[in-house]
N, CA, C and O atoms as a GROMACS GRO file, in nm:
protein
  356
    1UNK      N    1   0.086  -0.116   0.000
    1UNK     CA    2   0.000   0.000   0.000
    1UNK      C    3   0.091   0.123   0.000
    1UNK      O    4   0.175   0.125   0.090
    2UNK      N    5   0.088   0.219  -0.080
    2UNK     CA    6   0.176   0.318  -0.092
    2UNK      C    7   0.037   0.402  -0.044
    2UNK      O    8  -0.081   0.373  -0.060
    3UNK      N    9   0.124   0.563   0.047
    3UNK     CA   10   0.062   0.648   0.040
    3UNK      C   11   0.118   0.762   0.007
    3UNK      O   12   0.232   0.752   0.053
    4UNK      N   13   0.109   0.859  -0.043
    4UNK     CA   14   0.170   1.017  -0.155
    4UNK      C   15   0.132   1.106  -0.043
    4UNK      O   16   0.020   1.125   0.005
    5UNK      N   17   0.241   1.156  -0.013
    5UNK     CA   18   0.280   1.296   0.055
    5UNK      C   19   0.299   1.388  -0.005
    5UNK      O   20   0.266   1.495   0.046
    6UNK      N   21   0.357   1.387  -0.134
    6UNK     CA   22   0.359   1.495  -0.242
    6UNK      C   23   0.427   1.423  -0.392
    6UNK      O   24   0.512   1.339  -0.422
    7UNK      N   25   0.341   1.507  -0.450
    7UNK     CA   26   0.340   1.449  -0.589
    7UNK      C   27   0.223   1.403  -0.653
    7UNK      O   28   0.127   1.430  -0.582
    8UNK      N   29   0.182   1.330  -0.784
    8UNK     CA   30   0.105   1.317  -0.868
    8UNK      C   31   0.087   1.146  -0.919
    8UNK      O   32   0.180   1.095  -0.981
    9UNK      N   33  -0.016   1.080  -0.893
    9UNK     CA   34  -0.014   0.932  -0.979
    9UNK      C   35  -0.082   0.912  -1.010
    9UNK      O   36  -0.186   0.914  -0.946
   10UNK      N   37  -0.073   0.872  -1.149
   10UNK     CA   38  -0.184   0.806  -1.249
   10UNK      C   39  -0.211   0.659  -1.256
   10UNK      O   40  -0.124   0.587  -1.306
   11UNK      N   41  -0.340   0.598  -1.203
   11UNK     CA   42  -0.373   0.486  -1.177
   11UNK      C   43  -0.418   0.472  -1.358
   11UNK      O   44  -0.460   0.566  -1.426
   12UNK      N   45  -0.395   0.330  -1.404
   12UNK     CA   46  -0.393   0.315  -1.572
   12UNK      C   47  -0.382   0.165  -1.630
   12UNK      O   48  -0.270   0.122  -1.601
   13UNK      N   49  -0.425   0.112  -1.670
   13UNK     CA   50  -0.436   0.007  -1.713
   13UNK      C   51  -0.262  -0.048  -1.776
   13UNK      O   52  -0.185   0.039  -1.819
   14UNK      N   53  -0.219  -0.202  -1.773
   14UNK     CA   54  -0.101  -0.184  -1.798
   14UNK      C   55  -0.073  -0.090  -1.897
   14UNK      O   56   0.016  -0.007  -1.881
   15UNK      N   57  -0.138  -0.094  -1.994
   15UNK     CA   58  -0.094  -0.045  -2.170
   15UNK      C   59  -0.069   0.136  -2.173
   15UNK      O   60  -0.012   0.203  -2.259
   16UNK      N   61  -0.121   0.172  -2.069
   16UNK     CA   62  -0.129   0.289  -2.010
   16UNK      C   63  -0.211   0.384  -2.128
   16UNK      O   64  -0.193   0.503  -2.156
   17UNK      N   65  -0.308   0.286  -2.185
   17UNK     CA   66  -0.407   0.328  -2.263
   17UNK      C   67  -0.540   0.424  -2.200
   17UNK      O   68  -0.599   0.524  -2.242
   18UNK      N   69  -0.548   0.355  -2.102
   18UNK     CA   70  -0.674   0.408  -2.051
   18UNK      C   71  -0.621   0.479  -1.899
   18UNK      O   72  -0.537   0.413  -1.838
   19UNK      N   73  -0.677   0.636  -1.825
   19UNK     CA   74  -0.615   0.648  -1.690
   19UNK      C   75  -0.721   0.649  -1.631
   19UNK      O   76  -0.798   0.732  -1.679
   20UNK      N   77  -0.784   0.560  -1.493
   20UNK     CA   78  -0.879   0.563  -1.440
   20UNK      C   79  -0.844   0.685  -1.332
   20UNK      O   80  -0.932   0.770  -1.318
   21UNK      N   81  -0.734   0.698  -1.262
   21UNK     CA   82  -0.803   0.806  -1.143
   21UNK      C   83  -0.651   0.882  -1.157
   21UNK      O   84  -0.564   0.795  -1.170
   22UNK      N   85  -0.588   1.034  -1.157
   22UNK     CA   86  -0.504   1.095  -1.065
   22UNK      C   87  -0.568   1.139  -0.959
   22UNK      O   88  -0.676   1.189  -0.929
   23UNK      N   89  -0.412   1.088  -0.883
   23UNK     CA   90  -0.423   1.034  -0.723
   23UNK      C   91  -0.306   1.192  -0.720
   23UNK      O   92  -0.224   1.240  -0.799
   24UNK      N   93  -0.379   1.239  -0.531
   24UNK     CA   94  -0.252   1.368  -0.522
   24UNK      C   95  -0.238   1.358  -0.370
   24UNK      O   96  -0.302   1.280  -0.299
   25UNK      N   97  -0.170   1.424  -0.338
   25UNK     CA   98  -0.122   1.408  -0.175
   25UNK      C   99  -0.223   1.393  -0.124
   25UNK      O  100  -0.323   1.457  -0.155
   26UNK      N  101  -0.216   1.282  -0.011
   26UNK     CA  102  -0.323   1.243   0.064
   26UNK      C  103  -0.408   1.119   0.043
   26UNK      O  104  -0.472   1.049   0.120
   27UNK      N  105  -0.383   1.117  -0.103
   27UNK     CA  106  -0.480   0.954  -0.128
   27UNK      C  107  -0.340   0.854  -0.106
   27UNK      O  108  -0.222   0.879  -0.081
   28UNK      N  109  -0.417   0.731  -0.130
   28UNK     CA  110  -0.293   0.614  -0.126
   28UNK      C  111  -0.354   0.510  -0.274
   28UNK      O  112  -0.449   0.526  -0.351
   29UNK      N  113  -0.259   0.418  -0.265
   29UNK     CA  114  -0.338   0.337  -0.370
   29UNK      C  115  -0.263   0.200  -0.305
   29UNK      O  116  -0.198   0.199  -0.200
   30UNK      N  117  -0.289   0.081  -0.396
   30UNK     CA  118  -0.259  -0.084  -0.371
   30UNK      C  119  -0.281  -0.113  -0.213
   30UNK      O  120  -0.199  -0.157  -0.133
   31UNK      N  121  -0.433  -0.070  -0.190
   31UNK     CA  122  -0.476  -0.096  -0.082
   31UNK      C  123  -0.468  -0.260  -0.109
   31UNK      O  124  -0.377  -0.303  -0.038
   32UNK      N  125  -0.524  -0.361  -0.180
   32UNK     CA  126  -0.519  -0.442  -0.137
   32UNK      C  127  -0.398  -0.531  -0.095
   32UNK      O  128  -0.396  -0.646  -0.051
   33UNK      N  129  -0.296  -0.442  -0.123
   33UNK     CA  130  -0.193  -0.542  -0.092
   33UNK      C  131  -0.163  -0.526   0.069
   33UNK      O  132  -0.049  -0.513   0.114
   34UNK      N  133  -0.265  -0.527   0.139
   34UNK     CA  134  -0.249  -0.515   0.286
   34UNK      C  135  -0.349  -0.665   0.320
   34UNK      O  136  -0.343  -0.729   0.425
   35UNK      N  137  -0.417  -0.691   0.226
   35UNK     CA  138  -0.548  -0.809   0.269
   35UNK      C  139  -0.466  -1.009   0.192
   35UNK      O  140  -0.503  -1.126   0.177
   36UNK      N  141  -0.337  -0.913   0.169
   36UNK     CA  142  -0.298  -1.031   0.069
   36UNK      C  143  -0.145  -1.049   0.057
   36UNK      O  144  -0.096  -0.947   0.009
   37UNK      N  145  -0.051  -1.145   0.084
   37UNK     CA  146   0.056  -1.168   0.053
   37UNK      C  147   0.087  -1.210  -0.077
   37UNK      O  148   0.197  -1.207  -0.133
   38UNK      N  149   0.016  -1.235  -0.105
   38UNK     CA  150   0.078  -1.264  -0.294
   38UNK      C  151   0.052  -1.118  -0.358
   38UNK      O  152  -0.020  -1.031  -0.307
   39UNK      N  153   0.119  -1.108  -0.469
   39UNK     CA  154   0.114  -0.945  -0.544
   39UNK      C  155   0.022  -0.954  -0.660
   39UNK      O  156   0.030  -0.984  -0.779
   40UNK      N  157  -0.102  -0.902  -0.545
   40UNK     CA  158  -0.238  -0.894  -0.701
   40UNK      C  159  -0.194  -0.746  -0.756
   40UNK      O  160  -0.159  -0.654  -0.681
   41UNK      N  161  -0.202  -0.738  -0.886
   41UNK     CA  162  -0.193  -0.658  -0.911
   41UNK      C  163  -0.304  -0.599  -1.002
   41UNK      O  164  -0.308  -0.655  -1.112
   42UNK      N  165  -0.404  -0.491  -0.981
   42UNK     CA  166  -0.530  -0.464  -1.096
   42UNK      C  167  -0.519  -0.357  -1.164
   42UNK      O  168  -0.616  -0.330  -1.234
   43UNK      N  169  -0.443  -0.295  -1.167
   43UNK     CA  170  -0.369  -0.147  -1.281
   43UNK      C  171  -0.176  -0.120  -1.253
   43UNK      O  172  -0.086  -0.175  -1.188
   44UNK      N  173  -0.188  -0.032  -1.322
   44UNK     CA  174  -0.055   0.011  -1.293
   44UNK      C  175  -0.026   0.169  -1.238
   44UNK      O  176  -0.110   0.258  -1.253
   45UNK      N  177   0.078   0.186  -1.184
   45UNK     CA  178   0.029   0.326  -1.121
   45UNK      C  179   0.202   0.406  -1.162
   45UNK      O  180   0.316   0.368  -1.138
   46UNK      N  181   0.155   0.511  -1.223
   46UNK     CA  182   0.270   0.603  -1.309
   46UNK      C  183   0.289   0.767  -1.218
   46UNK      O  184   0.205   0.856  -1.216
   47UNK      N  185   0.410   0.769  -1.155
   47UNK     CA  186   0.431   0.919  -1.078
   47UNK      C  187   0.413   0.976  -1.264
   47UNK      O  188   0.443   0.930  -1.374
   48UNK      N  189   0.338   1.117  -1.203
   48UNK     CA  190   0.383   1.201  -1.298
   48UNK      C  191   0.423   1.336  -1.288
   48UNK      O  192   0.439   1.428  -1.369
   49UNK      N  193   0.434   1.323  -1.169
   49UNK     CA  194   0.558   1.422  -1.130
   49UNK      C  195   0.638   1.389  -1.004
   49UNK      O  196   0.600   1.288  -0.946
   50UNK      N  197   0.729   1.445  -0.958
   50UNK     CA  198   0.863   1.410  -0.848
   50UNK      C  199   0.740   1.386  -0.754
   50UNK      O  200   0.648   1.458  -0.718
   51UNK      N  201   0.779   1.247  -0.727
   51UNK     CA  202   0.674   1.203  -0.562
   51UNK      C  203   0.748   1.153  -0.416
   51UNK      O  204   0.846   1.084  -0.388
   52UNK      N  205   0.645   1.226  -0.339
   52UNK     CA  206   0.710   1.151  -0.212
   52UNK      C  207   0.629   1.047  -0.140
   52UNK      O  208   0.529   1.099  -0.090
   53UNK      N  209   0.639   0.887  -0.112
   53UNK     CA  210   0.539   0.860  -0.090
   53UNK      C  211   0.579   0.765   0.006
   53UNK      O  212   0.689   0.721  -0.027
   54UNK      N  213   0.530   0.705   0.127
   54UNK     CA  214   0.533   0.609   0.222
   54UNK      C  215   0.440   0.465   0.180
   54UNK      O  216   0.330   0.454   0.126
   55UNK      N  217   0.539   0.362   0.233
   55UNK     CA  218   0.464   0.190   0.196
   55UNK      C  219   0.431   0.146   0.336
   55UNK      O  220   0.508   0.159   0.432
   56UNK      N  221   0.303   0.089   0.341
   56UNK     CA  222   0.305  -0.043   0.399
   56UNK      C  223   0.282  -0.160   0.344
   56UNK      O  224   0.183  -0.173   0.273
   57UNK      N  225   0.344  -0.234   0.359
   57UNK     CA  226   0.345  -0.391   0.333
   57UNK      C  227   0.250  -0.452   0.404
   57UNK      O  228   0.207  -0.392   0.502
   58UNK      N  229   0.181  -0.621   0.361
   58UNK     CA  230   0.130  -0.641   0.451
   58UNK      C  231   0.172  -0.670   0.595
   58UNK      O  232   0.110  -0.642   0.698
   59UNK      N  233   0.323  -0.750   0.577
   59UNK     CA  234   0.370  -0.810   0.676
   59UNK      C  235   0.350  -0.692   0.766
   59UNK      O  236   0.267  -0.696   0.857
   60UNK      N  237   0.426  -0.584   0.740
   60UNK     CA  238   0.405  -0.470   0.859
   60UNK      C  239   0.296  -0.465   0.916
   60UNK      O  240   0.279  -0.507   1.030
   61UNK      N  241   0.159  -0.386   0.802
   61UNK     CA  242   0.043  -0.401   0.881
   61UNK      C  243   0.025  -0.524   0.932
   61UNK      O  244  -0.010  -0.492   1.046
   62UNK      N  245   0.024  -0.632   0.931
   62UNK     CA  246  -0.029  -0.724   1.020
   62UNK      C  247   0.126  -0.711   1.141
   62UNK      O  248   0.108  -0.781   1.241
   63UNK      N  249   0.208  -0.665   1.140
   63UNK     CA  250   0.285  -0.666   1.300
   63UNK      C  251   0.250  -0.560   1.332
   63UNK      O  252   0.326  -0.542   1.427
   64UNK      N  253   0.175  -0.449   1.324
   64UNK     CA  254   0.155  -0.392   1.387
   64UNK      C  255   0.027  -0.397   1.488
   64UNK      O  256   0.013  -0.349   1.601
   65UNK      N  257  -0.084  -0.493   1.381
   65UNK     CA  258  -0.219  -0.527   1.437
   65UNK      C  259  -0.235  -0.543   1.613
   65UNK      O  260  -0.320  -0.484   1.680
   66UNK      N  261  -0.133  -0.637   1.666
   66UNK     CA  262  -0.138  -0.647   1.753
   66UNK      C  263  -0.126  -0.492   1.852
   66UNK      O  264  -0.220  -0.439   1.910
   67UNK      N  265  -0.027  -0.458   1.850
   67UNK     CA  266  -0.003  -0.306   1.898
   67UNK      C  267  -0.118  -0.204   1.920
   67UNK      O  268  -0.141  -0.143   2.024
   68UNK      N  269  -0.189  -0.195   1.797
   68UNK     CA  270  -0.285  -0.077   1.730
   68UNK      C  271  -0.408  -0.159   1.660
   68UNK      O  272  -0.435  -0.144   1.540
   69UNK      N  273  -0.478  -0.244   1.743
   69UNK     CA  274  -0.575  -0.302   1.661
   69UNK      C  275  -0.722  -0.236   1.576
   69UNK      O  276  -0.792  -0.270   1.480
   70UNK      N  277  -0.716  -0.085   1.712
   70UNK     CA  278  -0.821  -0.020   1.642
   70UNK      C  279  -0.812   0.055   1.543
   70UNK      O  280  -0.898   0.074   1.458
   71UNK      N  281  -0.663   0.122   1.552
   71UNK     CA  282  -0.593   0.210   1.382
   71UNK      C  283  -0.618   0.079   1.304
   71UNK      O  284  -0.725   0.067   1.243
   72UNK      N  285  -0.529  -0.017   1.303
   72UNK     CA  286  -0.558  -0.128   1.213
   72UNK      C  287  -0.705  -0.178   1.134
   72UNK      O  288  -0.728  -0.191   1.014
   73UNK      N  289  -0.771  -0.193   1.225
   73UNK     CA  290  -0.935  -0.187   1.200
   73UNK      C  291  -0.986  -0.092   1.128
   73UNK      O  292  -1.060  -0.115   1.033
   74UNK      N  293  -0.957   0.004   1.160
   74UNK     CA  294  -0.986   0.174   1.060
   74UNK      C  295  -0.982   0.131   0.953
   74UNK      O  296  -1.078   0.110   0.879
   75UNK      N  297  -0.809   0.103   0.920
   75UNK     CA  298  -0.800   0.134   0.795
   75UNK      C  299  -0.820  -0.019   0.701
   75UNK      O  300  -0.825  -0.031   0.578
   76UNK      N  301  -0.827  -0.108   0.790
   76UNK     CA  302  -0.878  -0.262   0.680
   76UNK      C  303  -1.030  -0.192   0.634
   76UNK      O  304  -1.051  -0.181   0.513
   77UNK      N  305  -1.131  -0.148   0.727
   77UNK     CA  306  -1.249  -0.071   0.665
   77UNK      C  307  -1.246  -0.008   0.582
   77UNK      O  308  -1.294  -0.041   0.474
   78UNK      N  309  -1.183   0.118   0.603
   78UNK     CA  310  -1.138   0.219   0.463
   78UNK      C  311  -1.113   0.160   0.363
   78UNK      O  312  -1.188   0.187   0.269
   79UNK      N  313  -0.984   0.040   0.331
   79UNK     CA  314  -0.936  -0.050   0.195
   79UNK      C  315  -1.080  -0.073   0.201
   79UNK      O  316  -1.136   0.034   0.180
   80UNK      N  317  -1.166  -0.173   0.220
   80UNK     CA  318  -1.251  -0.221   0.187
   80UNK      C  319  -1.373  -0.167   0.133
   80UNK      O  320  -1.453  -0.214   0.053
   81UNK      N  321  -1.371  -0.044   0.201
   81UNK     CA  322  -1.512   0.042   0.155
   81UNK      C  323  -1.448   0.092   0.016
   81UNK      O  324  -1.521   0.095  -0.083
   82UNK      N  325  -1.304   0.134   0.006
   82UNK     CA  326  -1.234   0.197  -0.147
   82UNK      C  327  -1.262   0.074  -0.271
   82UNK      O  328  -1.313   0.076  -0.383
   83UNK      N  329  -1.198  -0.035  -0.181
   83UNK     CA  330  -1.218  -0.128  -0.317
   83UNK      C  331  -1.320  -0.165  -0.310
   83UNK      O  332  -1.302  -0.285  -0.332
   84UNK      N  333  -1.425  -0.152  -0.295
   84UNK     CA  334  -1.594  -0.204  -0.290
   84UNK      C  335  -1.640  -0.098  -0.377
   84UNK      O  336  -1.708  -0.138  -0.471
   85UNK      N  337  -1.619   0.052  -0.369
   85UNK     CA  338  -1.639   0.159  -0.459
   85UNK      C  339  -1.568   0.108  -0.604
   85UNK      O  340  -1.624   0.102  -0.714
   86UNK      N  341  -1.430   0.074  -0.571
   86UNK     CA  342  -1.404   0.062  -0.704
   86UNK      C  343  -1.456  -0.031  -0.820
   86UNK      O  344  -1.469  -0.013  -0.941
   87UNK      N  345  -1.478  -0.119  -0.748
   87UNK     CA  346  -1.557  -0.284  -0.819
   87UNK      C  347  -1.673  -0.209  -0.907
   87UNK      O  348  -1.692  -0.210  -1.028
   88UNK      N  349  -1.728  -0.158  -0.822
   88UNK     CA  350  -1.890  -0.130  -0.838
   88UNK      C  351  -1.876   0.000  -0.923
   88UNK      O  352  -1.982   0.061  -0.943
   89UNK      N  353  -1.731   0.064  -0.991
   89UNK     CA  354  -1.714   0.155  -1.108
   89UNK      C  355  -1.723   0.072  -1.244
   89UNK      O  356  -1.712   0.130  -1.352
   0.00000   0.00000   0.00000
């Protein structure tokens, strides 16, 4: 799960034919790779300009679960309510 502190990304199909969303400081994207250890991957995501951006992995989020179960909880909701929006685009 990357999240953008500054900078610009274009979420896009591999061929980078089609761009479904620019993303700008503050959003995140590859939420699901917090619900999943294997690397699903459902677009591709292109800086398009100088970015600064922070990862979590899953392994992390899940070591942190224990620690912070209710931050943790937050944000498995949030992924889920995002990719439930997205399906249903």
């Amino acid at each position: 799960m990357y999240f953008i502190e500054h900078g610009y990304v274009e979420i896009c199909d591999d061929e980078r034919n089609a761009v479904f969303a620019l993303l700008k400081p503050g959003n995140y994207f590859a939420e699901i790779a917090i619900f999943s250890v294997s690397q699903i991957k459902t677009a591709a995501a292109l800086a398009v300009t100088n970015c600064v951006m922070y990862t979590l992995s899953h392994v992390d989020f899940h070591s942190l679960a224990p620690e912070h179960p209710e931050e943790c909880a937050r944000v498995l909701e949030e992924a889920q309510r995002v990719i439930e929006g997205r399906l249903k685009s």
